[in-house]
N, C-alpha and C positions, 0 to 999 in steps of 0.2 A: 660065818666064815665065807670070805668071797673062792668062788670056785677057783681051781688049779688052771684052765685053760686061759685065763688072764696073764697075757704076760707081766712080766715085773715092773720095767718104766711106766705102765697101761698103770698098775697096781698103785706107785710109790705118785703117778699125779691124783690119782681118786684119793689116796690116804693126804694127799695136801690137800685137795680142796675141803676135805670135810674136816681139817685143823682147822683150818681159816674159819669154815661157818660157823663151827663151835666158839670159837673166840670170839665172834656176834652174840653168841646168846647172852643175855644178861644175865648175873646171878638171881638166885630167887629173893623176894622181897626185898631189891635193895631199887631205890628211886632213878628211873632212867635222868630225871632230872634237875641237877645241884643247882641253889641259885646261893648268890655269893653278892656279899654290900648289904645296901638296901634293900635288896628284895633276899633275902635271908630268914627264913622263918624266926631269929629271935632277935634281930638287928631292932633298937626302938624304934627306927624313923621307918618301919613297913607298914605301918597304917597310915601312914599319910602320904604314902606311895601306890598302894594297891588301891582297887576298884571296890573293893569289899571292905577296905577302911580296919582290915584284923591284925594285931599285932602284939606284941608287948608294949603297954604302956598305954594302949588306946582304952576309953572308956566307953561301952557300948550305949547305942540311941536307943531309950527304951518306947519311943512314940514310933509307931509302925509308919506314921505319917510323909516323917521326916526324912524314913531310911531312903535309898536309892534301891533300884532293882538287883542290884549286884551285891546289897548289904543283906538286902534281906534275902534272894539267893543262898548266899554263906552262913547264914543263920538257919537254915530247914534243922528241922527234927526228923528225927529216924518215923516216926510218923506220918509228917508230911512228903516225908520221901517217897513213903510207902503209897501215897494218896496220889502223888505225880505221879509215879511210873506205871503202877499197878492197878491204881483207881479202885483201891483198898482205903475205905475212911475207917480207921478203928478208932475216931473219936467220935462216932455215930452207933446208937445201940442200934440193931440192925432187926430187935421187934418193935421197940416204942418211937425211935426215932429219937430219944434224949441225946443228953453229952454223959459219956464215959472218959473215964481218967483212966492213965497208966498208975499201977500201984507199984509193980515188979517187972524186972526186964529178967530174964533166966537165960543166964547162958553155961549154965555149967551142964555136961553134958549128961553125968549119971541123975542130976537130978531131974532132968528133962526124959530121962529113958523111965525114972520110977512114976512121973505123973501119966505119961504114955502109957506104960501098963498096970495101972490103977486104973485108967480110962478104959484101959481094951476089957480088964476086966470088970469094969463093971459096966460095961455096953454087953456084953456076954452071959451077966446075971440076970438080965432083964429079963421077966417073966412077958412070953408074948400072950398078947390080946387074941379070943377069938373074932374073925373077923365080923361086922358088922354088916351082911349082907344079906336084904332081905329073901325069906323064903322063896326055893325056886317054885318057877309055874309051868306048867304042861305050856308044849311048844302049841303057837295058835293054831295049827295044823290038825292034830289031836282032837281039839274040840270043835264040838258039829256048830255052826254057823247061828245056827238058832236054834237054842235050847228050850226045852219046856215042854206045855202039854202035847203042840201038836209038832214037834218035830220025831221025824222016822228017822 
């Protein structure tokens, strides 16, 4: 609630300006931008129109060779994505150094919440280790410098 000591025309241009802004926002998930013709995402002539060569109708280059940088760009895995931005390889085992595959992508969420706490619980069962450290010793302080027959 805008306070009372605002007068009313004060009041009736603040409530137009912030009509207008709102009619800037875009709705949620809808594409700020339509492309229309050939560049149309299902028009057949947009692969031999665009820089990434993708389209309906186009047959992909399978020699890595051949592609241009803007094909092979368009073609990343959610992998490699992950390895550009993040400098995350998870196609690297990260103790031996081999190649690891993807088996499953998981996106559903309760089953993402049951492996998470099947994890927490069983990081929580683990019976800890006493630690491994050797016996302590009298601080060198404690003992007389030179031990034995003839030390006072």
């Amino acid at each position: 609630m805008i306070s009372s000591h605002i007068n009313q025309p004060a009041l009736n241009r603040i409530r137009a300006v912030i009509e207008r802004l709102a009619a800037l926002v875009p709705k949620p998930r809808v594409n700020l931008t339509r492309y229309h013709g050939v560049l149309a995402p299902n028009h057949r002539w947009r692969g031999l129109v665009t820089p990434a060569k993708r389209g309906k109708g186009v047959k992909p280059i399978a020699d890595m060779k051949v592609r241009s940088t803007a094909e092979c760009h368009a073609a990343m895995t959610w992998a490699q994505r992950l390895k550009r931005v993040f400098n995350i390889d998870i196609e690297v085992c990260s103790h031996c150094g081999g190649s690891v595959r993807v088996i499953a992508c998981i996106e559903d969420e309760d089953i993402i919440d049951r492996i998470l706490a099947h994890l927490r619980e069983k990081e929580q069962n683990i019976p800890t280790l006493p630690l491994l450290v050797p016996p302590t010793r009298a601080s060198p302080g404690a003992l007389p410098l030179f031990a034995g027959k003839g030390a006072r």
